[in-house]
C-alpha positions in Angstrom: -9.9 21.1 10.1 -9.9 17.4 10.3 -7.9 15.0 11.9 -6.2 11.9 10.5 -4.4 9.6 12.6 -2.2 7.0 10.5 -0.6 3.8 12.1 2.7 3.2 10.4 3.3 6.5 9.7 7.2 6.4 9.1 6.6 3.9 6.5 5.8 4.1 2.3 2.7 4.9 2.4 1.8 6.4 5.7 4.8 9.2 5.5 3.2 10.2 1.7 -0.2 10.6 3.3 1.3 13.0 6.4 3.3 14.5 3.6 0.4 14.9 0.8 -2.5 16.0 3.1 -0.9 18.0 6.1 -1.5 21.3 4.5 -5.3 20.4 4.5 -6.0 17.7 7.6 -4.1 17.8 11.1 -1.7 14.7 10.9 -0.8 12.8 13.6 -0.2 9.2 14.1 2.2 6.4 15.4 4.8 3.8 14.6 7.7 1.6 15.9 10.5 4.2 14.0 11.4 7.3 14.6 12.2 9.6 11.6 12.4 13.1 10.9 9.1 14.4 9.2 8.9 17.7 8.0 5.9 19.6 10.0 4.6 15.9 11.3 5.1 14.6 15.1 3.7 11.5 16.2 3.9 8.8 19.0 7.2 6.6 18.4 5.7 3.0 20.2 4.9 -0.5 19.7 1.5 -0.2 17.9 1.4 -4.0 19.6 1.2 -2.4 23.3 -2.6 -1.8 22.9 -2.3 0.3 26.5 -0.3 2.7 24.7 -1.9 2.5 21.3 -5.1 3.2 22.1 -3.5 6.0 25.0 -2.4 7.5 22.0 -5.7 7.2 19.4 -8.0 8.3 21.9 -5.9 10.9 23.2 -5.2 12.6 19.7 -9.1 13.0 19.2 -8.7 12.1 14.9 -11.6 11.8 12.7 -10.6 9.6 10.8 -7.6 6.5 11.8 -5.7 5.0 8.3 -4.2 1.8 8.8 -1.6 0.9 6.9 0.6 -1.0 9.5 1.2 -5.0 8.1 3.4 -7.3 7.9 3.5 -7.5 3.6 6.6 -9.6 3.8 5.0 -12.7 2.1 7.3 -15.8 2.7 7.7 -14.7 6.5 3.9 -14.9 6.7 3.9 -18.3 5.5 6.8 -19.2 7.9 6.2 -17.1 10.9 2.3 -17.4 11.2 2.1 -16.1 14.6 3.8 -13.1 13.6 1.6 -12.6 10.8 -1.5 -12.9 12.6 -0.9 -10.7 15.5 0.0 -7.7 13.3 -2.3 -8.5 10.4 -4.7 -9.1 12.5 -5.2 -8.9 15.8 -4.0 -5.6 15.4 -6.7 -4.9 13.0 -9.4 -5.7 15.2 -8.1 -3.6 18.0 -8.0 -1.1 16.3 -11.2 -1.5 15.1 -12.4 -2.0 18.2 -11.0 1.5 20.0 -12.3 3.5 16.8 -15.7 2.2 17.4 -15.9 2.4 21.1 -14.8 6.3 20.6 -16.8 6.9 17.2 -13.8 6.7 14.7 -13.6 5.8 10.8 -11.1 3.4 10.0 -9.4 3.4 6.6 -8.0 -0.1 6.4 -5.2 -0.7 3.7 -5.6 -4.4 2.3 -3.6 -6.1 -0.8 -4.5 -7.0 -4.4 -3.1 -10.7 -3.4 -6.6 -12.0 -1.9 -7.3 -13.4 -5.3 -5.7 -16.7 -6.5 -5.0 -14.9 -9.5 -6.7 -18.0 -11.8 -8.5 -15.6 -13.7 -7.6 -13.6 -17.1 -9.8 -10.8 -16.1 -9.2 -7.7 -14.1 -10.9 -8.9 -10.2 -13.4 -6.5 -8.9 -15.1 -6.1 -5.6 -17.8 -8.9 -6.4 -15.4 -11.3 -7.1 -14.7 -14.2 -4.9 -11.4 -14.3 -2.8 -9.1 -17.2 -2.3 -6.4 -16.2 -0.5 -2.8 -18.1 -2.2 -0.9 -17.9 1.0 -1.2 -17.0 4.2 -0.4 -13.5 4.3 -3.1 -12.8 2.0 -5.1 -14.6 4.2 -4.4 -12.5 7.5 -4.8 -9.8 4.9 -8.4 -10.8 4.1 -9.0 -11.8 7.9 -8.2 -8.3 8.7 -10.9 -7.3 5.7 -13.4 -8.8 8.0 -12.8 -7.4 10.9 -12.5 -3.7 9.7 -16.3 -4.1 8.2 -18.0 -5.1 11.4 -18.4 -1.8 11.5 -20.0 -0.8 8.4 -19.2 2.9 8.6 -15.2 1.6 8.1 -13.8 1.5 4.5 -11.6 -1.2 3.1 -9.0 -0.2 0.1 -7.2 -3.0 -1.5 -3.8 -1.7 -3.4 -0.7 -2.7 -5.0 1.5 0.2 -4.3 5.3 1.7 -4.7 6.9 5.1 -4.2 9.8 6.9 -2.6 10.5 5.4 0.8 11.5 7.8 4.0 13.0 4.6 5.3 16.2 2.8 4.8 14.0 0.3 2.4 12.6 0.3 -0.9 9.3 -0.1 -2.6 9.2 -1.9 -5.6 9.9 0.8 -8.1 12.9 2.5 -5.9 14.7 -1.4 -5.6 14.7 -1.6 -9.9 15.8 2.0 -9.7 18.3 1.9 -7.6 19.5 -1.7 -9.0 19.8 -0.6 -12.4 21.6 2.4 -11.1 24.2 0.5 -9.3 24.5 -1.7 -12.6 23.1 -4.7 -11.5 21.5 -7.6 -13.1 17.6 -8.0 -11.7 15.2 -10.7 -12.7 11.4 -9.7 -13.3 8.4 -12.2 -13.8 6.9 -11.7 -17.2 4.0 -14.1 -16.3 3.2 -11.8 -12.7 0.4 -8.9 -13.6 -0.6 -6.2 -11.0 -2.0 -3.1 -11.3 0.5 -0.7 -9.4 -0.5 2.8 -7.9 2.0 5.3 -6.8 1.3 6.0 -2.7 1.0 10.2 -3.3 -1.8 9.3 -6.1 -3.6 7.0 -3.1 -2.8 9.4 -1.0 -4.9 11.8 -3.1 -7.6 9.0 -3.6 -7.9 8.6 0.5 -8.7 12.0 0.7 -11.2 11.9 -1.5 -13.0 9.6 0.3 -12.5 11.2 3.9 -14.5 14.0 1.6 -17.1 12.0 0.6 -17.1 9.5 3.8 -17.0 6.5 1.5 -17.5 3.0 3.4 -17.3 -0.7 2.5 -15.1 -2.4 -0.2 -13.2 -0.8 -2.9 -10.3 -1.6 -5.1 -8.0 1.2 -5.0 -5.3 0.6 -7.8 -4.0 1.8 -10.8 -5.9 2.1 -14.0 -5.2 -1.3 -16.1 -2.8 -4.5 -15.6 1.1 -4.3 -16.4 3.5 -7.4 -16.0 6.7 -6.6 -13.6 9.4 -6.8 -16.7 7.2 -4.7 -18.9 6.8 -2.3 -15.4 10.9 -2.7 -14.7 11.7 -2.3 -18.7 9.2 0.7 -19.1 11.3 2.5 -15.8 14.5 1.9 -17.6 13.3 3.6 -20.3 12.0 6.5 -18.6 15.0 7.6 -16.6 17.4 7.0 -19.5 19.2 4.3 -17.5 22.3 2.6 -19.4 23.3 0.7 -16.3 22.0 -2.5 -15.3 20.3 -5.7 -16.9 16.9 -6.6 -16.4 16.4 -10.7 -17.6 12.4 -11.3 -18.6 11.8 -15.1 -16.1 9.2 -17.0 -15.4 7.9 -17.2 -11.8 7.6 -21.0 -12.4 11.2 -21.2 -12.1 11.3 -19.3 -8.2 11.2 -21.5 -4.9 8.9 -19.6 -3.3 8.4 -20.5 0.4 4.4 -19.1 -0.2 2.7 -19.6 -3.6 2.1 -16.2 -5.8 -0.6 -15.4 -7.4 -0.2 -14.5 -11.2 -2.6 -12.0 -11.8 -3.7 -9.5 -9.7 -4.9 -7.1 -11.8 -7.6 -5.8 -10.4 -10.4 -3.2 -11.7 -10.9 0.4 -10.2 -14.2 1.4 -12.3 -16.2 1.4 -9.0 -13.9 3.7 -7.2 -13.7 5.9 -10.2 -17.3 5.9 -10.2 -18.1 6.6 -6.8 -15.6 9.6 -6.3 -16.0 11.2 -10.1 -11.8 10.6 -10.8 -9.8 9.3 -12.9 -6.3 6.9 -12.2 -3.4 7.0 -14.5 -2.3 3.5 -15.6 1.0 1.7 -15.1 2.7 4.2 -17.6 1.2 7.2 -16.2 2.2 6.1 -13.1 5.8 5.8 -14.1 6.0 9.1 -15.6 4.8 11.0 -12.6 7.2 8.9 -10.0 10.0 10.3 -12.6 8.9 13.6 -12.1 9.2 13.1 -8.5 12.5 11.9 -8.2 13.3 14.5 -10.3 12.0 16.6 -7.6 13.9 15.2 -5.0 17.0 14.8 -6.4 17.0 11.2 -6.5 17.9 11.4 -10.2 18.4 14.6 -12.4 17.0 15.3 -16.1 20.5 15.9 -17.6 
């Protein structure tokens, strides 16, 4: 049985990957909180305390580290650069550095917002970058630095789920909005191409299986805008609470400038691992199913 170690594992996406693939990898892992995980132990440290981070990689003996520790937060990037770089990062290339030195995969996870979004077109891997702001910068710096080593593998994503923290993803903060009967505002001029964490937590595994390397876009099939995403969730749960107003990002004082589309294509990671990726709808449907399943919301 293999080993995965994930950094940030209390957060979104690291806690569905420990969650998804425990019953067929050994999990273990590291991050700054400490939360209860079902079946799942891991080191509670500062992931910046390379002493003790790579103490704790090397130690653990994984196949296989995921990355998914960054700071995504993207006005703080643009005014606390020095944050943003040391985590997004220097942290990055450390980590790179102690898988190499002790024959390690790294799974980066990177962000759809390396694009400036110009384009009409879905963005694939061959497309050029131009980074908006400066946490899509760090982002892409910390691209870079995962491929020195060309055995690593870089998965840029746009992604939202059901959060073991007290925090939301995108999809639980309109969720839990609408339920509390609030008013929200969502851009109808912003396009992504969301992907629920369990269904990349699937997609990772895949390509531990097939030891997949280099650059791939690892998103949802298609491009949705965030109303018609918001509106489409309000329609799925049945929820008669809450307002959601259709704006124009134009409008927002954004400390760091947003990209408008980041829809980005997924044919070559389709094609590479033989799968297919539900779209924004899809998407939606399953993540009702799963709060379902949790009792976040019932089907009454």
């Amino acid at each position: 049985m293999k080993k995965i170690y994930i950094t940030g594992i209390a957060g979104l996406l690291g806690n569905t990957i420990a969650q998804e693939l425990k019953s067929k990898y050994q999990i273990c892992g590291a991050d700054a909180v400490k939360v209860n995980m079902e079946a799942v132990s891991y080191d509670c440290i500062d992931l910046t305390n390379y002493e003790l981070l790579e103490k704790s990689i090397v130690s653990s003996h994984p196949d296989v580290v995921v990355h998914t520790v960054a700071v995504v937060n993207v006005d703080l990037c643009e005014t606390d650069k020095e944050l943003a770089k040391k985590i997004n990062v220097n942290l990055t290339k450390k980590i790179r550095e102690i898988c190499t030195e002790n024959d390690i995969k790294m799974i980066y996870i990177s962000t759809d917002s390396v694009f400036d979004g110009n384009d009409d077109s879905l963005y694939t891997e061959d497309d050029e970058v131009n980074p908006p702001n400066n946490y899509a910068q760090t982002k892409l710096n910390g691209e870079i630095e995962t491929l020195i080593n060309e055995n690593n593998l870089v998965l840029r994503t746009n992604i939202y789920g059901i959060n073991l923290q007290n925090k939301y993803s995108f999809g639980e903060w309109i969720l839990y909005s609408l339920l509390a009967d609030k008013e929200i505002n969502m851009f109808d001029d912003i396009y992504f191409s969301p992907i629920l964490t369990n269904d990349l937590a699937d997609i990772i595994d895949r390509c531990i299986e097939k030891n997949l390397k280099g650059l791939f876009h690892a998103c949802g099939t298609g491009v949705i805008s965030k109303y018609d995403f918001g509106m489409y969730l309000k329609k799925k749960f049945g929820i008669s609470t809450g307002t959601i107003n259709k704006t124009n990002s134009s409008i927002m004082n954004f400390k760091a400038k947003r990209p408008k589309n980041m829809g980005m294509s997924n044919e070559k990671i389709k094609r590479e691992l033989g799968i297919t990726i539900r779209n924004a709808y899809e998407s939606l449907d399953y993540f009702y199913e799963l709060c379902i399943q949790r009792g976040i919301v019932s089907n009454d």
